[in-house]
BADREN-258072 format. One record per residue: y negated, z negated, x of N, C-alpha, C, CB in turn; residue in one letter. Coordinates in steps of 0.001 Angstrom, whole numbers, plus 500000, padded with zeros to 6 digits. Each point is the difference from the previous one (the first is absolute). Glycine has a CB too. Example, Ala and Ser with C-alpha at 12.3 -4.5 7.8 and 13.67 -1.06 7.14 Angstrom:
<torfis>
505690492200513190498810500000499110498800500000500900501173498754498108A;497777501966501542498810499940500820498910499270499230500628502145501184S;
</torfis>
This chain:
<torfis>
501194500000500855498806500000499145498758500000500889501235498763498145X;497998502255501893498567499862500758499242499484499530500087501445500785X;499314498333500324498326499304499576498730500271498885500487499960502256X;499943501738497465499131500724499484500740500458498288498950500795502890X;502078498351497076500610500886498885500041498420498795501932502534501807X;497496497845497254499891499017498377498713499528500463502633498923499073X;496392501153501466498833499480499948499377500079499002499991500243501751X;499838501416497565499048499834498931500680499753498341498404501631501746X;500918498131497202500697499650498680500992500666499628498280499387499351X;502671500064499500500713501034500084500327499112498325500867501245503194X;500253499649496243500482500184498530501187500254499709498257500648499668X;502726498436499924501621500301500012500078500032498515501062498719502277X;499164502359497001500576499958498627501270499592499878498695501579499513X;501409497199499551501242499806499690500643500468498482499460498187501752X;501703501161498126501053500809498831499496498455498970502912501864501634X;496383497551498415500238498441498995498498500264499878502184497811500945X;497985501662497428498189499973499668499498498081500651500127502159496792X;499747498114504678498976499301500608500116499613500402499267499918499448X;499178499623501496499460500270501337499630498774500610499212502138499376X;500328498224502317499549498585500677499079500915500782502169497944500180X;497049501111500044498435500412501462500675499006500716497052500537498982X;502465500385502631500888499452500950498675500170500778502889500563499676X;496743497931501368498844500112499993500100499686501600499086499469497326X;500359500952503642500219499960501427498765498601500461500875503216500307X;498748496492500924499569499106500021498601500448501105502493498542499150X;496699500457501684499281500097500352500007500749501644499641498212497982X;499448502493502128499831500854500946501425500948500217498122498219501005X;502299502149498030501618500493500254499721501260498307502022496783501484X;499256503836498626500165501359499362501151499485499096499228501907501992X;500991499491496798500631499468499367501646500109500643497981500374498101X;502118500543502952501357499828500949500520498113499979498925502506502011X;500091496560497678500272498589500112501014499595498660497465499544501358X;503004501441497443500472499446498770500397501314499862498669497907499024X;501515502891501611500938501396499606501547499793500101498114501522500993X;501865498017499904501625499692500095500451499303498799499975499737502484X;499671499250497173500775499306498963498895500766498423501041497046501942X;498280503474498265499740501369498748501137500592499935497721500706500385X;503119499769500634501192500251499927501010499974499498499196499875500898X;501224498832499326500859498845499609499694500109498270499770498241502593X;498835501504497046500254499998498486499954501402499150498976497672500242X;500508503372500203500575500966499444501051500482500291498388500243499666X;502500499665500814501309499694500195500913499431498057498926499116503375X;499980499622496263500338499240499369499808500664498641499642498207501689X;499535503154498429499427500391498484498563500138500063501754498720498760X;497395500776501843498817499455499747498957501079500246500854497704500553X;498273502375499566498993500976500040499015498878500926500393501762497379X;499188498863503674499454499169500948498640500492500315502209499420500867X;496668499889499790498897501064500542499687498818500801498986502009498121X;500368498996502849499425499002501250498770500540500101502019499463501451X;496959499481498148498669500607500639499198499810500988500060500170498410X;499165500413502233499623499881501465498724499101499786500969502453501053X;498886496371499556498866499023499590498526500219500419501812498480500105X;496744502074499593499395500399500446499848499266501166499428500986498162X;500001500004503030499521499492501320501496500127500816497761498137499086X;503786502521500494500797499495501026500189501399499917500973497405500004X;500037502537501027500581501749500707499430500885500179501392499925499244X;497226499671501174498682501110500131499482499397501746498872500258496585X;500540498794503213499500499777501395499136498155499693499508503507500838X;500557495777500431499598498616499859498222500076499560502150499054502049X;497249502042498555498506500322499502500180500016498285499190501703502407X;501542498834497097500186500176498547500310498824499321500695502100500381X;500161496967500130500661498856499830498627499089499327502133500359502206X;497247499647498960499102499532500315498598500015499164501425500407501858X;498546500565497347498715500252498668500796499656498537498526502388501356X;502483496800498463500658499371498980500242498536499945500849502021499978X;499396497636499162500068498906499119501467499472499339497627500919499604X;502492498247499532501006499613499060499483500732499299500808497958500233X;498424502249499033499529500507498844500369501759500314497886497741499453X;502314502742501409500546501632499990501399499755500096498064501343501254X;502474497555499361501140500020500009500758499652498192499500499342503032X;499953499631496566500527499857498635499999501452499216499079497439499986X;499556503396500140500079501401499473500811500613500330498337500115499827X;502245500023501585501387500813500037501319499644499520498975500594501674X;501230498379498256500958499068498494499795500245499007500106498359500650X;498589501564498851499581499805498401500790502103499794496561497437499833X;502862503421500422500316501107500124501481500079499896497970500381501172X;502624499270500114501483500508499834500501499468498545500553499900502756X;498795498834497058501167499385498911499192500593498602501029497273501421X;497819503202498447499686500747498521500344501603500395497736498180498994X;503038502056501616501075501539500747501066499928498768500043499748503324X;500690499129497650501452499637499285500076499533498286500540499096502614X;497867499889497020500284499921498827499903501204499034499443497874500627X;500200502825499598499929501866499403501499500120499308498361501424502361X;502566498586498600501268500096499509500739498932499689499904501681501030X;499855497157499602500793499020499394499556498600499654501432501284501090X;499006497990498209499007498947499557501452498659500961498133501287496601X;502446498894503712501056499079500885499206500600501902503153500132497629X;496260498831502683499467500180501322500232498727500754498280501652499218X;502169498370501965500256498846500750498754500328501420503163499596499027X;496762499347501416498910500358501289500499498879501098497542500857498432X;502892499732502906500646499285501213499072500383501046502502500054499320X;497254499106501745498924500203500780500312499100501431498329500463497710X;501377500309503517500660498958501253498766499693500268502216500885501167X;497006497715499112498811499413501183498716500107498583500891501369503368X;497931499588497453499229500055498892501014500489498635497727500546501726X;503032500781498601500413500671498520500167498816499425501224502210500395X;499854496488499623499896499102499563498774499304499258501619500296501493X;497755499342499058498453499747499615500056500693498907498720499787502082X;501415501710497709499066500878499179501158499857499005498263501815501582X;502561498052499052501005500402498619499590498476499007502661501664501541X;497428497096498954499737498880499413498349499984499207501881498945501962X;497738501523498800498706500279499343499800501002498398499448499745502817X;501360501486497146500173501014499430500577498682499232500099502721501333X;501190496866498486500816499288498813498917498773499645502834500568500905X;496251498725499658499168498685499164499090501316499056499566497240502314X;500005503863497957499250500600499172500155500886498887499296499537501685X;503035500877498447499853500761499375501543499800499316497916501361501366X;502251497343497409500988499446499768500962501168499262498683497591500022X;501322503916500090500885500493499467501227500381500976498213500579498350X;501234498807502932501239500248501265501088499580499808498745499848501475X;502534500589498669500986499500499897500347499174500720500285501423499206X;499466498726501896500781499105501185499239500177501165502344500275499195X;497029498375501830499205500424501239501149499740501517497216499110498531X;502772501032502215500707500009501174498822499806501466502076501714498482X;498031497501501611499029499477501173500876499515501821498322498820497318X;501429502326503500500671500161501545499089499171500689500974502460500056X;499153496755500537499085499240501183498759500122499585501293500457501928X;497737499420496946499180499605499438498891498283500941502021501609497666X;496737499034503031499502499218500713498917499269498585500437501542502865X;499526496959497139499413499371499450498555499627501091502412499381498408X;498227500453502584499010499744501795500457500617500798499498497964500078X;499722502051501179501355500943500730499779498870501683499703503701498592X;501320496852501949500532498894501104499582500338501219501949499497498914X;497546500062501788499350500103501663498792500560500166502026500304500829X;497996500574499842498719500718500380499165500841499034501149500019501982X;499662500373497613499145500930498656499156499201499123501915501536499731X;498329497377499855499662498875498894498487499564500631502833498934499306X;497524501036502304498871498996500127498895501024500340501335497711500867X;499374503860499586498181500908499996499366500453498813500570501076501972X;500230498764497128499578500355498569499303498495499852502120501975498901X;497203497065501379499255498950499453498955500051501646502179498278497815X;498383502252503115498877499715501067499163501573499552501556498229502464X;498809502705497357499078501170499760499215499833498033502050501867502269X;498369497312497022499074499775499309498606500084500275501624499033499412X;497383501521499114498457499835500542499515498371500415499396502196498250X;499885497675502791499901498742500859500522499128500515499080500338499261X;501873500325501126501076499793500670500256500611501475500635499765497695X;499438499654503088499409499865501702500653501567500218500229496785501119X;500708503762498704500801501334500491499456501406498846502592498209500977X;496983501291497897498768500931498667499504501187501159498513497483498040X;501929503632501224499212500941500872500493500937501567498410498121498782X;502187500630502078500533500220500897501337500669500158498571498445500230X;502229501052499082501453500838499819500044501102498694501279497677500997X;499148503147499408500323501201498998501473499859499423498401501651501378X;502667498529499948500596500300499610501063498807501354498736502721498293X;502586497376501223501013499415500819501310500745500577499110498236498689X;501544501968502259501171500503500193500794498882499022499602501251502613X;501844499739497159501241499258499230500400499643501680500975501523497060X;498958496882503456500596499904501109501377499560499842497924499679500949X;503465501026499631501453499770499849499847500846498789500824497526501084X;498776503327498451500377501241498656500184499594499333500729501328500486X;500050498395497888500086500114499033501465498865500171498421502648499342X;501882496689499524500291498278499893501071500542499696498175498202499240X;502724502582501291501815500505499569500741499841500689499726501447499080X;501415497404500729501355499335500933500775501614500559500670497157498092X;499307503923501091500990500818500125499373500744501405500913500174497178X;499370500323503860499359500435501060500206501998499394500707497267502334X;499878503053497451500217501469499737499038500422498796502571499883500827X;497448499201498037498911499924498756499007499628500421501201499543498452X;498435499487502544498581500294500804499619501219500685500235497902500344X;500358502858500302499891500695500898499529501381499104501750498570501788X;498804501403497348499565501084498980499332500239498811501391500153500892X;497672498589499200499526499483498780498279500525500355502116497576499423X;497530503468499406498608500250500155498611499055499510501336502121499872X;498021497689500693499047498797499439498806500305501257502079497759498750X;496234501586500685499416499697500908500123499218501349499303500510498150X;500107500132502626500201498707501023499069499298500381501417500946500777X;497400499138498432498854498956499927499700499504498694499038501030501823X;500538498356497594499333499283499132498499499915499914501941498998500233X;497432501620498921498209499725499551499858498313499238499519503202499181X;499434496394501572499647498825499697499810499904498631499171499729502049X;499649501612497479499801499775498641501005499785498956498372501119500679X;502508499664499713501485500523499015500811498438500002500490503172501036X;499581496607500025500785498137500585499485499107499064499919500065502742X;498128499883496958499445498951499346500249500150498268498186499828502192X;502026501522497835500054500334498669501667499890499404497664501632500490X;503428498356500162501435499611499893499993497952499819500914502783501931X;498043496904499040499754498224499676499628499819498789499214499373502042X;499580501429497398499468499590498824500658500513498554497988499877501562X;503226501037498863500682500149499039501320499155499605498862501968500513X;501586497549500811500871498957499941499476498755499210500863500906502134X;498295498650497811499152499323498893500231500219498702498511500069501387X;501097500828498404499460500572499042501787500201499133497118501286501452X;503478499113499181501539500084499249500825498890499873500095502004500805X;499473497107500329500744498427499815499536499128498845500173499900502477X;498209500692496916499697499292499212500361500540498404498365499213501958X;502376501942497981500402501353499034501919499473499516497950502548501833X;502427496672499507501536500051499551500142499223498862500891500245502198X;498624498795497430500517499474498663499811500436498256499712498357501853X;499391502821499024500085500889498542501052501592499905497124498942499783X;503983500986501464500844500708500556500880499776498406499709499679503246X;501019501042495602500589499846499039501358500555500501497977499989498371X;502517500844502230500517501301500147501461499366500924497287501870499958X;503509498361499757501657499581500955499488500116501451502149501269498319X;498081497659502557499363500126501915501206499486500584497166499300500086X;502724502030500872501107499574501199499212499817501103501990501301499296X;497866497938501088499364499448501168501406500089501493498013498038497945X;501378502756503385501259500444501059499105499589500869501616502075499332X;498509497321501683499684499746501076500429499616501316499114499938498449X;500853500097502464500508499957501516499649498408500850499445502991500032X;501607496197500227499715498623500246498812500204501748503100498783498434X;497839501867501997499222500982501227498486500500499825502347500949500328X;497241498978498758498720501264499760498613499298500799500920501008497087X;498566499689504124499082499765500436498666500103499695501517500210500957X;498408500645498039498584500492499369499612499061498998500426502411500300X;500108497740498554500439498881498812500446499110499960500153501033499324X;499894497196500449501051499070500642500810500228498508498627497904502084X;502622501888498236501046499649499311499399499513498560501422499430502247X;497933499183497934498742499259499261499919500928498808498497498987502131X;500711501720497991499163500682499281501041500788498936498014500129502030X;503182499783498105501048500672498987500223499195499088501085501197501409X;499504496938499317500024498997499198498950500044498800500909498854502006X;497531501401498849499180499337498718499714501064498683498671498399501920X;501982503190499055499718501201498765501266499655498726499030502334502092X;501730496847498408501659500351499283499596498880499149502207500934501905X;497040497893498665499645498652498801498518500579499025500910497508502104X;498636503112498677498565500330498541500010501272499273498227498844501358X;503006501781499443500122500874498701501662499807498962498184501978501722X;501738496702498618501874499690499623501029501646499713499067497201498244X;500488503197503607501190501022500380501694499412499114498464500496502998X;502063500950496799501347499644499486500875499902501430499742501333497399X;499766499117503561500802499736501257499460500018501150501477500755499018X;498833498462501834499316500332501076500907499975501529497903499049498421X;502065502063502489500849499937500844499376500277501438501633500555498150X;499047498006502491499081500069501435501284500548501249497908497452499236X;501797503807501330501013500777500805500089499016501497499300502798498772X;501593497382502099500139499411501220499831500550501239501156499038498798X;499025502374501279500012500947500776498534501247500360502631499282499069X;496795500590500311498886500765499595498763499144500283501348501278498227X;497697500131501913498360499322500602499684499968498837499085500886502227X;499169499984497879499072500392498700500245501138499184498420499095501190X;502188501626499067500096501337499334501248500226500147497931500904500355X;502362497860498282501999500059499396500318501383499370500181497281499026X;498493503927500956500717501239498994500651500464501043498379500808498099X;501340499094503250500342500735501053501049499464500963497838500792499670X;502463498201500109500420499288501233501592499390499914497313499371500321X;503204499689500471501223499814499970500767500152498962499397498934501390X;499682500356497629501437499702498713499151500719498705501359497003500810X;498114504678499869499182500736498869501349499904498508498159502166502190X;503173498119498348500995500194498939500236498820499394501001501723501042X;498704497266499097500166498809499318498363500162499145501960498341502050X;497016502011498064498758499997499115500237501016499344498404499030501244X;502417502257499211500068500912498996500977499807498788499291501340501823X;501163498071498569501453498944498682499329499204499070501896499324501771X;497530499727498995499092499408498948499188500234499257500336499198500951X;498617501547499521499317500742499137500634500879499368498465499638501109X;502157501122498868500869500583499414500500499793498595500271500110502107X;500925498907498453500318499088499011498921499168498650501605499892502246X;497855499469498717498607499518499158499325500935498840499465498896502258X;500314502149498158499802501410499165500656500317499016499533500745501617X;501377499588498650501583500419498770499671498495499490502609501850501396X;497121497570498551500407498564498929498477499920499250501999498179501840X;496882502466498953498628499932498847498996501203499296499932497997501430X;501104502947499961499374501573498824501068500891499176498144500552501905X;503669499056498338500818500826499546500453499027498797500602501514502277X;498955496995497478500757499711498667498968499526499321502274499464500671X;496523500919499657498838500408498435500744500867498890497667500327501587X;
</torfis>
């Protein structure tokens, strides 16, 4: 699998009336949730992956967006799918997570949400330049942008190696992923919709944490913390164990409506 191949959106018609948005995550393409797009049209499903504004273009681009373009590229895919079907599920790894949780507190006709390493805060270095580059804030101004130092948070060394994503980070884009993490932690208890909450005990980006408290305020129907795996469980050691679950999870809230 190259570097260059599932980056941009894509659309799997399935044989079953209905669908899931499969939602990729931050500074990354939708190649991050294609694989297990896979996996569920496989299952019947009718899948779409949409490309989140500001990603698979360039970090300058990244970089003139917001949450608020990103929710628009969600809000979109999923009034796509409701066209044809009124059974829609929405799964999302990191931010997609975010958006997908976000999408279900606003839009209780979802069937079922699915939330991958979903950051409530995020862990080490990233956390703390997103509050030092705030306005008046001693680093404001000075930093633009950051290298991904050690690449992208995946136990699997071969799924790293081939995994397309930025390799810097825009400050602006960083402060605006903080203030949305907010903004959705304070959204989960109006989450109505069946939640599988998956997460990686390993995950360096996201702590573990932050699954516990999504799985208690949105009283997830399950929640599963992997052993083997970093941040980006769509991709990584035990991708076939998330593609089961979700999976599974699926067939039990969009095939026996």
């Amino acid at each position: 699998m190259g570097k260059t191949q599932w980056t941009g959106p894509f659309e799997l018609k399935g044989t079953r009336d209905a669908a899931v948005l499969c939602v990729h995550g931050f500074t990354s393409t939708p190649f991050e949730v294609r694989g297990l797009a896979e996996s569920l049209h496989q299952r019947g499903f009718t899948v779409l992956g949409p490309r989140l504004a500001g990603h698979g273009t360039s970090v300058a681009n990244l970089a003139t967006t917001t949450w608020h373009d990103w929710v628009h590229s969600v809000d979109e895919g999923y009034a796509r799918l409701r066209q044809h079907t009124s059974r829609v599920a929405v799964v999302g790894q990191s931010l997609g997570g975010l958006l997908a949780l976000h999408l279900a507190a606003r839009e209780p006709a979802l069937a079922a949400v699915v939330s991958l390493a979903a950051p409530l805060w995020l862990e080490g270095l990233g956390g703390k330049l997103a509050k030092w580059t705030r306005p008046g804030r001693w680093l404001h101004g000075r930093l633009r942008q950051v290298p991904k130092l050690g690449g992208s948070d995946i136990a699997d060394p071969a799924a790293k190696a081939g995994y397309p994503s930025y390799q810097a980070i825009p400050m602006s884009a960083l402060r605006s992923l903080c203030e949305f993490m907010d903004i959705v932690d304070a959204e989960l208890p109006q989450v109505s919709a069946p939640t599988l909450v998956m997460h990686a005990r390993s995950d360096h980006t996201a702590p573990v944490a932050c699954a516990r408290r999504l799985a208690a305020r949105t009283q997830a129907e399950r929640l599963v913390l992997l052993d083997h795996s970093f941040h980006l469980i769509s991709l990584d050691k035990e991708r076939d164990i998330v593609a089961s679950e979700v999976g599974e999870f699926l067939d039990r809230h969009l095939l026996s409506r």
